[in-house]
N, C-alpha and C positions, 0 to 999 in steps of 0.2 A: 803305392802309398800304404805306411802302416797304421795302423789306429789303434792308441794304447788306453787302456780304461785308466779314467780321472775319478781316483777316492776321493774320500772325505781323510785328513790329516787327525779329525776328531776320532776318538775312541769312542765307540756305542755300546760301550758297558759291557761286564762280564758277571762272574757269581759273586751275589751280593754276599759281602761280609757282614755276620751278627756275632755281635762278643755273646759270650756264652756266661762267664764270668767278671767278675769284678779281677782289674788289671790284664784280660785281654789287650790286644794292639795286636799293629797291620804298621806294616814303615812300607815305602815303597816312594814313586815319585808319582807328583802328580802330573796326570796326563789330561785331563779334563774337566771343568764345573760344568754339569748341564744343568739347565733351571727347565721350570714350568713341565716337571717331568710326569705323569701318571695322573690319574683322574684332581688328586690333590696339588697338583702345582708344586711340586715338592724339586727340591737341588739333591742333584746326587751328584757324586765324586767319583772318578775314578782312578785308582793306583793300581802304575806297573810296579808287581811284585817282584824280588830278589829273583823267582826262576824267568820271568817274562810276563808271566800273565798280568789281567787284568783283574782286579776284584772292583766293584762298584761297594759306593756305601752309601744310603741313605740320607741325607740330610736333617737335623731336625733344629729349631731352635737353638738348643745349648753347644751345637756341633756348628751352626750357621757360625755363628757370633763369634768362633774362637777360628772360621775358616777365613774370615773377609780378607786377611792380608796376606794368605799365601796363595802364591803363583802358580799359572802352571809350569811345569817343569820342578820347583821343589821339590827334594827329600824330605818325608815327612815322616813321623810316627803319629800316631793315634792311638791313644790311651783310653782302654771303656775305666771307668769309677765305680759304675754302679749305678742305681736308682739313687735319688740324694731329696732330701724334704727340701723343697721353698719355704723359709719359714713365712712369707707374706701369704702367700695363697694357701697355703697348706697343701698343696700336690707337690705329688712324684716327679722327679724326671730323670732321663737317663744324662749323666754327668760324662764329661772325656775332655781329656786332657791333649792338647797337641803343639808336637814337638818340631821345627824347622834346622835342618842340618846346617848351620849356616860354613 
């Protein structure tokens, strides 16, 4: 008898990606939403990039809100913006745009 090891089909993240500037982006497909991640309960994302790899990204409010409808499997870009004012609250946040291959 042979016994072959049973993974997990999930991806357990790789190097997280941080835009650096304003109009940064990452395209890749998606492979996974993990929730309830790190002491804050946070979503991260992960994309298989153009060579194979995996990059993870963060999750944060303005990134949640714009991720609800894509799937995994998706082609996606993501776009960093930059820091942008709230003008209700008067805070910072980081803005990104994202893009679905349809």
């Amino acid at each position: 008898m042979v016994y072959v090891e049973i993974t997990s089909s999930k991806s357990t993240g790789g190097e997280v990606w941080k835009p650096k500037k304003e109009n940064d982006y990452i395209e890749g497909i998606l492979k996974n939403k993990r929730k309830d991640v790190g002491p804050n309960k946070s979503t991260m994302y992960d994309l298989e990039i153009e060579n194979g790899e995996i990059r993870s990204i963060w999750g944060m409010t303005a990134l949640n809100l714009k991720m609800v409808d894509i799937n995994e499997g998706d082609k996606i870009k993501i776009l960093y913006e930059g820091k942008k004012l709230n003008e209700k609250t008067k805070r910072t946040f980081h803005s990104y745009k994202v893009f679905r291959n349809e």
